[in-house]
C-alpha positions as CSV (number, residue, x, y, z in Angstrom):
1,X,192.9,55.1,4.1
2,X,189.7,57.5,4.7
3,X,186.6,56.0,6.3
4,X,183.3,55.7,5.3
5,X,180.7,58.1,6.7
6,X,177.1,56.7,6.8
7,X,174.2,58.8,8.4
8,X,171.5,56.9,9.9
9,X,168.2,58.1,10.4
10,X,164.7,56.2,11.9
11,X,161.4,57.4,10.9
12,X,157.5,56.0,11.0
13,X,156.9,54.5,7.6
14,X,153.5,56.5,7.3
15,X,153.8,59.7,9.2
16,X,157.4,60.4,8.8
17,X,158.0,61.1,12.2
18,X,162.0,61.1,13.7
19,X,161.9,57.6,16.3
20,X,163.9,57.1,19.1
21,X,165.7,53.7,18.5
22,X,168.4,51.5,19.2
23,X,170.4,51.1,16.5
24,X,173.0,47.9,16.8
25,X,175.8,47.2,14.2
26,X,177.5,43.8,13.7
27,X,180.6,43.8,12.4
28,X,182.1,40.7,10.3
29,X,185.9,41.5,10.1
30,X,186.4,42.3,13.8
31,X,183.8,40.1,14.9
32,X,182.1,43.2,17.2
33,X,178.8,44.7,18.2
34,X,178.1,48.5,18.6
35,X,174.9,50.2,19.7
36,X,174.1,53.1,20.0
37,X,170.8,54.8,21.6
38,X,168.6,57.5,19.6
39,X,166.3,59.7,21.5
40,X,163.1,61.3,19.9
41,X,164.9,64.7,19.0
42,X,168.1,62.5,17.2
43,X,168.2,63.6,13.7
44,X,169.8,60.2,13.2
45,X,173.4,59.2,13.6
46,X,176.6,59.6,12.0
47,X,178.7,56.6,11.6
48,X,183.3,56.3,10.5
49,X,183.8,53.0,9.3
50,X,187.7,52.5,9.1
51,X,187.7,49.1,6.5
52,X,185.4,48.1,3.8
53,X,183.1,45.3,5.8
54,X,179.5,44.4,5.6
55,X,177.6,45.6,8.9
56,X,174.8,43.7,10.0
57,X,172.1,46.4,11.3
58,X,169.7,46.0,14.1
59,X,166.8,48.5,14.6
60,X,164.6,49.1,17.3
61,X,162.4,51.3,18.5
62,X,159.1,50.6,21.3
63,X,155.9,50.0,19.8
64,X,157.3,49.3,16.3
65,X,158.7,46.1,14.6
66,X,162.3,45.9,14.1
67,X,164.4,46.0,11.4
68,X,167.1,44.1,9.7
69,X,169.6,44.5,6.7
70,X,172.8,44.9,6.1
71,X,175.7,47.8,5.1
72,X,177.6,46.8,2.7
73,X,180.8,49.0,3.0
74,X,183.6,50.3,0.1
75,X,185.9,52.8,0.8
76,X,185.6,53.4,-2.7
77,X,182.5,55.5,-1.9
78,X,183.6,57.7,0.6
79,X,180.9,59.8,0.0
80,X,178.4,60.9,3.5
81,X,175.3,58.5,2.8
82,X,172.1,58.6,4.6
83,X,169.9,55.6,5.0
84,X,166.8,56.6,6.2
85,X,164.7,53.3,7.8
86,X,161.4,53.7,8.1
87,X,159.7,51.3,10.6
88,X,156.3,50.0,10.9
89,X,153.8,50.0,13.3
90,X,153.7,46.9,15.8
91,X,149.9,45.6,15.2
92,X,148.3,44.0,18.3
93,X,145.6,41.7,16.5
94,X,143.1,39.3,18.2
95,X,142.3,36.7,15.9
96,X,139.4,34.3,17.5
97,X,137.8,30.7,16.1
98,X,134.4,30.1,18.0
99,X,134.3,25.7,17.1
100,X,130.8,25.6,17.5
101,X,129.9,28.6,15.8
102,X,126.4,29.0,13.5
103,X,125.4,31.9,11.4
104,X,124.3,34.8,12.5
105,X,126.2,36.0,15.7
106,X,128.5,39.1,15.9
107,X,131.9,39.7,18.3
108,X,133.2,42.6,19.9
109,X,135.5,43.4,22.5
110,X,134.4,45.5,25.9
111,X,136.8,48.0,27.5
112,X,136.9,48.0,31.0
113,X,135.0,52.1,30.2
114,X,132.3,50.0,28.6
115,X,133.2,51.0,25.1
116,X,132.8,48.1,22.3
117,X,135.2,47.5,19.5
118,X,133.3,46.0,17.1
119,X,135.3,42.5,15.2
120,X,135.1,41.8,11.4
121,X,133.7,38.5,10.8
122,X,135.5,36.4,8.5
123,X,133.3,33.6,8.3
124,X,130.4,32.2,10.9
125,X,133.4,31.0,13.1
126,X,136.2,33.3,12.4
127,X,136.7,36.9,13.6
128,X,139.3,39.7,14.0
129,X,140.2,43.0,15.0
130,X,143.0,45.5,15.5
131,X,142.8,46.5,19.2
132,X,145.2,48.5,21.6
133,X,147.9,46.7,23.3
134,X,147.8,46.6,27.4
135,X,144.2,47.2,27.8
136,X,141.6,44.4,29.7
137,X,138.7,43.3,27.2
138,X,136.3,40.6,27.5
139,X,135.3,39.4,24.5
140,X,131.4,38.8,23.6
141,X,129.2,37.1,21.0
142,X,126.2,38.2,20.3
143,X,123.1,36.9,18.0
144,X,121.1,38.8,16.2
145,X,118.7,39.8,18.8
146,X,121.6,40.9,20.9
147,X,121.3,37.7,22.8
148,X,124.7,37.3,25.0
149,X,125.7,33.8,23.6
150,X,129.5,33.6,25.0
151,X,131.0,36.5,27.6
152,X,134.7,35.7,28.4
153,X,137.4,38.3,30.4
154,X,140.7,37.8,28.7
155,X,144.4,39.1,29.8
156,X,145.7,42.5,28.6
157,X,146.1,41.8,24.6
158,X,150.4,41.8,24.1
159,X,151.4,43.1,20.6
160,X,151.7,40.8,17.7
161,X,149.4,37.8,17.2
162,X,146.7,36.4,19.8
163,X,144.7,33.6,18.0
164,X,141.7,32.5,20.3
165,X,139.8,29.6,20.2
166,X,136.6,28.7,22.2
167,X,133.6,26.7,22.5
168,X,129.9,28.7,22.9
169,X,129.2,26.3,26.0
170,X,125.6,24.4,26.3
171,X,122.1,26.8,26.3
172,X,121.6,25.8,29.9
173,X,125.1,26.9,31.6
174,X,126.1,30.2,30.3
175,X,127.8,32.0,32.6
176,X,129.1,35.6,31.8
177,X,132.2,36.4,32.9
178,X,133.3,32.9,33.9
179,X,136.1,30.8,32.2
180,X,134.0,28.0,30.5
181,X,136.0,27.3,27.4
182,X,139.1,26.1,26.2
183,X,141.5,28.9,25.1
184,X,144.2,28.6,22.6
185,X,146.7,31.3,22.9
186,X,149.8,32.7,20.5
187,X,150.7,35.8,21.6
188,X,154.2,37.5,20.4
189,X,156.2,35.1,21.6
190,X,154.6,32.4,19.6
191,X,155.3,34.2,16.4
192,X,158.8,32.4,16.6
193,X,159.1,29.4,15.2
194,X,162.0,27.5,16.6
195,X,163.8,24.5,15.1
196,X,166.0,22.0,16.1
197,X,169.9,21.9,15.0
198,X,171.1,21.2,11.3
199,X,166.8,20.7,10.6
200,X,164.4,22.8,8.4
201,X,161.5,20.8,8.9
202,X,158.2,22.1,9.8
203,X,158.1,22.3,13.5
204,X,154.7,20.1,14.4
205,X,153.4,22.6,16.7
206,X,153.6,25.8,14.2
207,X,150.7,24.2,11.9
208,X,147.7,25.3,13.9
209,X,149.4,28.8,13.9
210,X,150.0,28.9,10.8
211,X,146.7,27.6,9.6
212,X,145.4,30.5,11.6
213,X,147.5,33.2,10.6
214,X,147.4,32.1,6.8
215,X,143.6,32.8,7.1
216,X,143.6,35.9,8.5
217,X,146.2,37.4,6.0
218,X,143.9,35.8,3.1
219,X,141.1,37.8,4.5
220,X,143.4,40.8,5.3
221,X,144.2,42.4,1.7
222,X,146.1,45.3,3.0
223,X,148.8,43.2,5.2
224,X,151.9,41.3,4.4
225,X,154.2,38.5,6.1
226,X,157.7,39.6,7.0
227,X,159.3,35.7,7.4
228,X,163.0,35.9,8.7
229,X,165.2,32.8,9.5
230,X,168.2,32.8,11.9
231,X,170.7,30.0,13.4
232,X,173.2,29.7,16.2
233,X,176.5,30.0,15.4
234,X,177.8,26.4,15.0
235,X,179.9,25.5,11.7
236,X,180.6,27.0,8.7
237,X,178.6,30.6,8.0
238,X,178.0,30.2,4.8
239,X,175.8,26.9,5.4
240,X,174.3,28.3,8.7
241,X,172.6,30.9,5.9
242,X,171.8,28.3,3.6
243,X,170.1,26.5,6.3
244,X,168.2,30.1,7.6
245,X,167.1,30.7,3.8
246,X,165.8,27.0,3.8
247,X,164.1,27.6,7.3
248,X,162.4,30.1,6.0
249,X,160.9,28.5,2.3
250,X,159.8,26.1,4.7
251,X,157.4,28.3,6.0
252,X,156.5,30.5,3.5
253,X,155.9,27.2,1.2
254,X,153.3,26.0,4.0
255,X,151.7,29.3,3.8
256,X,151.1,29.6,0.4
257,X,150.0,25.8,-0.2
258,X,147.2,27.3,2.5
259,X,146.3,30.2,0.1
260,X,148.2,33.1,1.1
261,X,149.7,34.9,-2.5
262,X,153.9,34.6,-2.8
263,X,154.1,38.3,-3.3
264,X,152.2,38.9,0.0
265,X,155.4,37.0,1.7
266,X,159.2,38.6,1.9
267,X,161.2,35.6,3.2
268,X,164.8,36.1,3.8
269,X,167.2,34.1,5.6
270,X,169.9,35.8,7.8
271,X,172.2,33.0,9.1
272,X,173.9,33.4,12.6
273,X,173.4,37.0,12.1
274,X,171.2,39.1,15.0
275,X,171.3,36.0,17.7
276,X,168.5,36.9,20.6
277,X,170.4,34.7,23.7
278,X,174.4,34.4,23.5
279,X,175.3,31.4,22.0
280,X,177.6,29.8,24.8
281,X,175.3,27.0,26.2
282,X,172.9,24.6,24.0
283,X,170.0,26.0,25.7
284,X,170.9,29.7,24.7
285,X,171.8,28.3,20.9
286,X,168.2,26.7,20.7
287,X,166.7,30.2,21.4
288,X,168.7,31.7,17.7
289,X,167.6,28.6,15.6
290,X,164.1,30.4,15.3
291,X,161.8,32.0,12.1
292,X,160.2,35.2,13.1
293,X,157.3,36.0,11.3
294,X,155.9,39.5,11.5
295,X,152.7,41.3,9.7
296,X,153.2,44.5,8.1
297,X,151.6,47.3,6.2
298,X,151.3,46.3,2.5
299,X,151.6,49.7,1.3
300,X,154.7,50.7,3.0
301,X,156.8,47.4,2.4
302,X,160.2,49.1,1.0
303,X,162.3,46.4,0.6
């Protein structure tokens, strides 16, 4: 029987540029994993599959968000194919809810160098920017006048999501640079959602996340929601995916009853496909029962 050749190439979805990645294939006959590793000069790799199958495919590369599809495999087409996968960028976005806010008053973010980024303003209390990963910021609000109203040092920003929320503290004890407010913090991790066995319910503490994150992709035309739904690998297959796909209308249908559009959301479930922990105790299953949600380039969706 001859073997199916597939060529396998990773680029940036904008620039075109050749990516170093990791590319990982999971087999469903023989119940396998391969990976292999793509440095920068790679023009992509070549691939024999022996049997017809369908390949799970796991791309990554640093600094972008991964990917995740599927080859579906007939020796009937024995043809070389390339698949070329073009990855987006991962965004590092600082999303911040003053609770006491009142018109008038700007945010930015200080470098260390004492450069500002200036942060788009939602509404009164609402503001966001697109800022480097890895770099120390404190984060100011500032009236009109250029009166320093809230000064606050923050951690290095980690890629994905950081939703803020603080409190402009009383006239009297303003303090720059001192800690005077109640932070809350999703960072990348928080951007998986996790769920108990055999349940599709609305975890309780994704709302305030997703109340957040729905707002910011309202006021951000130009992104999408990527919405992916996993499981461990406990019974059948075919209801693990039925339960991933009804993971995942779960929380696309709480986004959208919050505004965001349907056709700004690409929900897809994947079953016990791509685990992230192996799935040989309870604790390690818990960590693949998970959504992932992930913000993309509207304009270079390609799915």
């Amino acid at each position: 029987m001859s073997k199916v050749v597939r060529r396998i190439v990773v680029k940036d979805a904008v620039s075109e540029e050749i990516l170093p990645a990791n590319i990982c294939l999971y087999y469903t006959h023989k119940q396998a994993r391969e990976c292999y590793d793509l440095i920068k000069s790679d023009s992509g790799i070549e691939v024999a599959f022996p049997e017809n199958d369908i390949v799970a495919m796991e791309v990554k590369s640093p600094g972008y968000q991964s990917y995740n599809g599927n080859l579906i495999l007939d020796q009937a087409q024995d043809s070389t194919r390339t698949y070329t996968l073009k990855l987006n960028r991962q965004h590092t976005i600082l999303s911040v809810n003053i609770a006491n806010s009142h018109s008038g008053l700007l945010a930015q973010l200080r470098e260390g160098n004492g450069e500002k980024i200036e942060m788009e303003r939602v509404n009164d209390g609402h503001f966001y920017t697109d800022a480097p990963a890895g770099k120390l910021y404190k984060f100011e609000l500032v009236s009109q006048n250029r009166k320093v109203e809230l000064s606050n040092a923050m951690p290095p920003l980690k890629e994905g999501i950081t939703l803020k929320s603080f409190r402009i503290p009383a006239a009297d004890s303003i303090k720059p640079e001192k800690r005077t407010t109640t932070e809350v913090n999703f960072t990348v991790s928080n951007r998986t959602l996790y769920f108990p066995q055999s349940d599709y319910k609305l975890p309780a503490d994704s709302r305030n996340y997703l109340d957040s994150l729905a707002e910011w992709i309202s006021a951000n035309k130009d992104k999408s929601l990527a919405v992916n739904g996993y499981t461990d690998n406990v019974g059948n297959a075919s209801l693990n995916l039925t339960l991933s796909e009804y993971r995942v209308r779960v929380i696309a249908r709480y986004l959208v009853n919050k505004g965001v559009a349907e056709n700004r959301i690409k929900a897809q479930g994947l079953g016990s496909k791509f685990p992230v922990a192996p799935n040989d105790t309870e604790k390690n299953r818990q960590k693949n029962r998970r959504v992932e949600v992930q913000i993309i380039d509207l304009q270079d969706r390609t799915y």
